[in-house]
N, C-alpha and C positions, 0 to 999 in steps of 0.2 A: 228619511229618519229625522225626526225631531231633536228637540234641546232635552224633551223629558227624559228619554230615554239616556242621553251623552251624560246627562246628570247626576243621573243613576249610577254610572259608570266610574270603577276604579282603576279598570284595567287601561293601564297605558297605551300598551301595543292598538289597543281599538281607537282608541283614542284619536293618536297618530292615523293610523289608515282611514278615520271619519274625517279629519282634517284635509288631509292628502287629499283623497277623489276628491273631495268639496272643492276643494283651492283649484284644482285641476281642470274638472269640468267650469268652474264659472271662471275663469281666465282662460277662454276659449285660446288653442294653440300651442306655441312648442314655450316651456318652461325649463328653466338652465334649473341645473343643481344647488349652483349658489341662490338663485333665488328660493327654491325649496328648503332647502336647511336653513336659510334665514329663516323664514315666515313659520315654519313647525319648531324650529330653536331645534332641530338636531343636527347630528354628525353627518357626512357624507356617507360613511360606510351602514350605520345605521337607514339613510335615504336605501339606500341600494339593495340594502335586503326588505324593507317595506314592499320594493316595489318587484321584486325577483316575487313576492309570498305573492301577491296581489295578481300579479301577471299569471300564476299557475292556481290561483282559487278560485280566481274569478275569471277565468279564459272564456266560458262559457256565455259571460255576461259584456266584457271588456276587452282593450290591449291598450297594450302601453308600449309606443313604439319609439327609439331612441333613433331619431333620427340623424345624429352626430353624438359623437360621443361629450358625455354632458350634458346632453338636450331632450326633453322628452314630449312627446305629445301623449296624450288621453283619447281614445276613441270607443265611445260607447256600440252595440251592436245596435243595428235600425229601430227594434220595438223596444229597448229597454230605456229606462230613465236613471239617473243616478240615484234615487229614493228607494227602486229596486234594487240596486248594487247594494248601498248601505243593508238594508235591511237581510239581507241573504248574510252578510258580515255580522249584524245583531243578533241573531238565531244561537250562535252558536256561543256565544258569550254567556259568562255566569250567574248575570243579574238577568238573562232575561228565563233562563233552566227554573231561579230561584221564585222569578213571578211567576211561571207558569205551575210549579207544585204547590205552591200557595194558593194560587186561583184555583184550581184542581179539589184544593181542601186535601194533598194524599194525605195529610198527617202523620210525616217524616220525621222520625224523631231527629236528634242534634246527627247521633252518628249515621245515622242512614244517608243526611246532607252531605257530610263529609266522603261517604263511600261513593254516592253518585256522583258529586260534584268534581270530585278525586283533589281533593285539597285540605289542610292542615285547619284544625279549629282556629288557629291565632287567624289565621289570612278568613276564615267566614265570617268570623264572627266580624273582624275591622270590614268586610262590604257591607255587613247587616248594618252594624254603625253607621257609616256613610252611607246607604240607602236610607236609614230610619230617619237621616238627618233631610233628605228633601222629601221622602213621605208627610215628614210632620207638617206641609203647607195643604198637604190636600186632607189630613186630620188623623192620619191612619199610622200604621208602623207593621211591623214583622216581631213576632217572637224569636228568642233565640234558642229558644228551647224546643217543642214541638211547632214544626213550621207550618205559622199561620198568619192571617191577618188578624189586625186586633184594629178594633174601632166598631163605628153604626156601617150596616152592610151598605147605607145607602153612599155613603162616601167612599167603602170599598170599591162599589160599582162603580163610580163616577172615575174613581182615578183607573179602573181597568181600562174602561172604556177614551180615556185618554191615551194609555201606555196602548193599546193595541191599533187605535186612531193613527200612532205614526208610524203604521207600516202601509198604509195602504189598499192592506189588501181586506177585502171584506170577510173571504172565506178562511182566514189566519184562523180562526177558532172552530169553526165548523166547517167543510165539506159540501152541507147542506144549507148553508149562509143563506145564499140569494137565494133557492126555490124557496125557503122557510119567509124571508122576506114578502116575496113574488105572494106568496099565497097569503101571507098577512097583510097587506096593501089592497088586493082583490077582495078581502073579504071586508076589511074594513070601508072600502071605496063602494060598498053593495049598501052602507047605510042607507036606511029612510028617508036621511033627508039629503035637500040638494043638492046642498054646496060645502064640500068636505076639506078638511084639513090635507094639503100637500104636502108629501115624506117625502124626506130624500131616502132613497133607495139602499144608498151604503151606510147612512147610520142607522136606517131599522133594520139592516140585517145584520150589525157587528153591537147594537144593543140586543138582540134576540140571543145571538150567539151566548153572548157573557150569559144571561137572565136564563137561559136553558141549563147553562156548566153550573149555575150558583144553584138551579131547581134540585137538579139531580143528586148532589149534595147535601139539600136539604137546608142547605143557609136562607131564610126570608128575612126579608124586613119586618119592620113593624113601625106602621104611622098613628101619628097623634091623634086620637081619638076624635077631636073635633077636628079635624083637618078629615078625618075619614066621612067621616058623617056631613061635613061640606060638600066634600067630591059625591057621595051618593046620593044628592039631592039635583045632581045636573043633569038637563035633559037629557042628554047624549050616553050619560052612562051607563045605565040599564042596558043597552044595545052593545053599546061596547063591551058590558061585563058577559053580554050571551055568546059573543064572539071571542072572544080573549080564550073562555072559559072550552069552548070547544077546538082549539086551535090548541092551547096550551097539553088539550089530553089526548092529543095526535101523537106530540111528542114523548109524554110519560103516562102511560092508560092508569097506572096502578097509584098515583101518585094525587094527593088531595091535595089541591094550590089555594091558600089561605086568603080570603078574601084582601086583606090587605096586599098583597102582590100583586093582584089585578087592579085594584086603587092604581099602586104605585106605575105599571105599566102604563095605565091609562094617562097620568100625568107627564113622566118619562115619553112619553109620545111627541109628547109638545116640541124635545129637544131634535127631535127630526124632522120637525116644521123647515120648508126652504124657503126663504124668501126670494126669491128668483121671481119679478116681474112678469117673466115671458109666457106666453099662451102656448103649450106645447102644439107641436105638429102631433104629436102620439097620444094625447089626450084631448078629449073632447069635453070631461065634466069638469063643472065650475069650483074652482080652490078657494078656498080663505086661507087665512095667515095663523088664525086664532080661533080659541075658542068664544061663544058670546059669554061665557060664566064670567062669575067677580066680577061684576059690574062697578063692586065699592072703590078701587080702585083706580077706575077710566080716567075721572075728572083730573086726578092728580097726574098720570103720565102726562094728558095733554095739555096740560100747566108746563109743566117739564121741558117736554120737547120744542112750546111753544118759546122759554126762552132760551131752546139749545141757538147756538154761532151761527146757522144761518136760516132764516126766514121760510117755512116751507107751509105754502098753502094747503089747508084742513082737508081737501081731497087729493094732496100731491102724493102721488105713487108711496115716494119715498116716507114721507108722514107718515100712512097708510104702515108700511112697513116695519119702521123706528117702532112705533106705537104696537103693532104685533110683538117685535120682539121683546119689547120691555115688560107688558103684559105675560108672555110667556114665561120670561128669565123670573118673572118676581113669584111665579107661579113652583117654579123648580126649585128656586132657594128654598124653597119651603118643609123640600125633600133632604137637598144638600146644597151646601155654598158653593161645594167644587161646580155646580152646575155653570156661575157665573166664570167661569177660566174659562180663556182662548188659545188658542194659537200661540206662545212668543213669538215665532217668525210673524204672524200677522200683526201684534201688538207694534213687534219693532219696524214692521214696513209702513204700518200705519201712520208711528209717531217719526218716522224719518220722512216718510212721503206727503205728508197733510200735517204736520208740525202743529201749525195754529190751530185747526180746526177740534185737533187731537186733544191737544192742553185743555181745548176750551170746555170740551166735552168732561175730560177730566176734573177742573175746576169746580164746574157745574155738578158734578155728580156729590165730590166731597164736599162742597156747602150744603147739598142735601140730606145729605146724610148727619151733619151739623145740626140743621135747623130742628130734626126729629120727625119727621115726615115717614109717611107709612112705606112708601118707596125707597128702601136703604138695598145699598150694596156696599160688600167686602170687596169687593176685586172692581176697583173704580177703571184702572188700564184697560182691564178686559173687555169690561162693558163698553168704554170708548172706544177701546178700535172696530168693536163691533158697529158701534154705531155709525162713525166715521166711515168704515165702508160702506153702509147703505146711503147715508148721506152723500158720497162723495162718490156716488157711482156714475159713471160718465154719459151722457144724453143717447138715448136710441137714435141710432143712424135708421134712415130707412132704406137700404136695397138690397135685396136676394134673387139670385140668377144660379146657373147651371152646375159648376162644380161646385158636389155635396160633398158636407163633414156633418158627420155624428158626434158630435161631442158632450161625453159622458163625465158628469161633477159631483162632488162632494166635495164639501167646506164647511168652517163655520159658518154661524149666521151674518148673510149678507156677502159672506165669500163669492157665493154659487154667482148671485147676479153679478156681483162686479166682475169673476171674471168673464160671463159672458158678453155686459157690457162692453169688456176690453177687448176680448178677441174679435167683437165687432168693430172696432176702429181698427183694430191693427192687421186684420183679412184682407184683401183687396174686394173690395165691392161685386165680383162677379163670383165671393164662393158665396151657399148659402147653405146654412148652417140649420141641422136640426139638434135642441139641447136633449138632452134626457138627466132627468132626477129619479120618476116615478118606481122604475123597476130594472131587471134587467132588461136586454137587447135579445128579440130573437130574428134568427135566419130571416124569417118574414117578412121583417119590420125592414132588415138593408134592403133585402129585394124591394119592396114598397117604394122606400126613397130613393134605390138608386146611388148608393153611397158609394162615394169614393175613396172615403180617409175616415178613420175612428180615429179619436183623440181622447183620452182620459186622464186624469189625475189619480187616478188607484187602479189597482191589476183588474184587467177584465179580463179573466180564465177563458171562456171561450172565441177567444182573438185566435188562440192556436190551432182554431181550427177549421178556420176562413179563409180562404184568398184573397184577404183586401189589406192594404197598407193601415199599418195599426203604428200608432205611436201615446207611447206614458211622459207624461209630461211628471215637473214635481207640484206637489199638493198648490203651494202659490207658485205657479207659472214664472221662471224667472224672464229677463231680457233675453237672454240664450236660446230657453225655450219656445219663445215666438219666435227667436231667430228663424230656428231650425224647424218651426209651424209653416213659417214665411216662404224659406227654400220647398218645403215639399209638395205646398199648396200650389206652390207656381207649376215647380215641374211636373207636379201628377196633372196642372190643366192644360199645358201645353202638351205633354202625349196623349193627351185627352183631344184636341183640336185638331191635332193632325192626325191622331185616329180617325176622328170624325170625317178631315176633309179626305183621306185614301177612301175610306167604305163609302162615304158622297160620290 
């Protein structure tokens, strides 16, 4: 669970219990009471019932074992991550009831809120308030009257697609999430031509999800007339609108989809572009980063990038990459500015972990933006940590041997490769790792490789119904989390050896 969502949040008690596991899980170990009631600023007795409620809601997911009285420890169960904890805790709260019938479009009148929500006008209307109060950065708000969103639907989308981003899970809005994916990836991956744009798997199927719920409601966008008449001039798009268009009437047969929506999906695509360097084991056709359109553009990114903090030769990977992403983002703003927002946890690991690199990027952006240059961004942090991670992604190690991991990702831009980049230094050299972005994972595919361990940053639903060691890490992998990669990796290869050498 993210900041966006904590933010949103008036309710105390959750509050508290987001603190709690946090503080718990990332100070691996037994935690005394005084140090808890210090660091949350509560009471003792207040401590004790948090974690009496915790211990019997979340039995299924957790324990909290008092191993002396005063003392506690945290122990999550084998496949679950704290991101899952949280998020099963966020479901149930009122800000997220209130985003969901708003998304929804029911068209709930004041009292109808009040009956479902089961609470007093004075207490909805102060969360709409303080919800309206951190909507207004992504440009949007909530009525308080018939509940809705108010704003352009394109910035509606954009912050859904954030708020649902920090659960993790793909299928949170549809059911039918990933095969609806799976089959737009296949069809789109069938173009004409070569060498085709690489999706990550979980943002095109939790952007499908949203853009299906906002169909069937009837909410569209509507783009600038020359902005639309640009996009239908691109080679690509003709093909793409033949495939959109028949994919989209799977979904709804009776339903006319306004050509402007398919513009806009086609563009929105870009935002599920991965920059992940690696040549999959599970795919064999050739990826770009980018589109070739906007060519007016090119000359000034790579002015840009050329005097980003550090030096990177015109066919270095990363270049290569920065330059996609830039390209793409300035392609999106075009749609909505929310598109340049990231992560805060990756903004604040970025500028705490690469400090200078971070600023400079920063620096660099807002003189650009100064000077009046066609390349402007609102959200200069965002765009820097983005950058910063693809800049600052760490050297490919080369060696792969016997014990297999599947590891499955979703990230912002430049998340995906660095963390694979990382979990390549921090593996021990004798596991070898297949990534996957493209789609989901079938039965198949483990028999194929021979897998010993899936590793994921968002829920993979069909984990439960495998016999192989499965573990959810959190969206950026803490130290914890490789810890506990580190322990499992060893011991699943050492009953792996001694398997080997008994059946030898």
């Amino acid at each position: 669970m993210d900041s966006l969502f904590k933010s949103l949040q008036l309710d105390k008690q959750f509050v508290r219990q987001h603190d709690l596991l946090r503080y718990m899980y990332a100070n691996n170990g037994t935690q005394t009471t005084q140090e808890l009631t210090s660091i949350l600023n509560i009471s003792a007795p207040t401590l004790r019932a948090e974690l009496s409620y915790l211990k019997l809601e979340l039995k299924e997911y957790l324990r909290i074992i008092s191993v002396k009285k005063g003392e506690f420890v945290l122990l999550l169960e084998p496949t679950v991550s704290i991101d899952e904890v949280l998020s099963f805790l966020a479901k149930s709260t009122l800000v997220y009831r209130i985003i969901h019938h708003a998304f929804y479009v029911h068209q709930f009148s004041q009292l109808q809120m009040l009956r479902e929500l089961g609470v007093s006008r004075t207490t909805y209307l102060r969360i709409l308030t303080h919800m309206n109060g951190v909507l207004r950065k992504y440009h949007i708000s909530l009525s308080s009257g018939v509940l809705r969103f108010i704003g352009k639907e394109d910035d509606i989308r954009t912050f859904l697609f954030y708020f649902y981003l920090g659960f993790g899970d793909s299928s949170i809005i549809s059911s039918t999430a990933d095969q609806d994916a799976r089959d737009w990836l296949h069809w789109n991956t069938s173009e004409r031509f070569r060498k085709q744009l690489r999706y990550n798997h979980f943002r095109a199927a939790l952007w499908l999800s949203i853009v299906q719920v906002r169909h069937r409601s009837k909410t569209f966008v509507t783009l600038d007339r020359s902005f639309l008449q640009e996009i239908q001039q691109h080679k690509v798009y003709q093909h793409f609108k033949l495939v959109a268009t028949k994919l989209l009437q799977k979904y709804y047969i009776s339903l006319q989809i306004p050509e402007d929506e398919i513009a806009w999906i086609y563009v929105v695509s870009l935002h599920c572009v991965t920059y992940s360097s690696t040549n999959s084991d599970l795919m064999e056709t050739e990826f770009l980063y980018h589109r070739p359109e906007d060519a007016t553009i090119v000359p000034e990114i790579k002015e840009f990038i050329r005097r980003g903090p550090i030096a990177c030769h015109d066919l270095d990977d990363r270049n290569l990459r920065m330059f996609a992403f830039l390209k793409n983002v300035y392609s999106l703003s075009k749609l909505s500015k929310n598109f340049e927002l990231s992560l805060p946890e990756l903004i604040e690991y970025m500028r705490s972990t690469y400090s200078k690199v971070f600023y400079a990027w920063v620096q660099l952006l807002e003189d650009w933006n100064c000077s009046g240059q066609q390349l402007c961004f609102d959200s200069c942090e965002s765009i820097a940590a983005c950058l910063t991670t693809i800049l600052m992604t760490p050297e490919k190690p080369s060696s792969l041997v016997p014990m297999r991991v599947l590891f499955a990702l979703q990230g912002a831009p430049g998340l995906d490769e660095y963390i694979l980049q990382i979990s390549k230094l921090i593996l021990s050299k004798d596991v070898h790792i297949h990534y996957f972005f493209e789609g989901t994972i079938y039965k198949e595919q483990l028999e194929q490789f021979d897998v010993d361990l899936i590793l994921s940053n968002y829920d993979l639903h069909f984990t439960k119904n495998i016999q192989l060691p499965y573990l959810r890490l959190s969206r950026i992998p803490t130290a914890k989390d490789w810890e506990v990669v580190k322990t499992m990796t060893e011991t699943l290869r050492m009953n792996k050896s001694i398997h080997s050498m008994l059946v030898g």
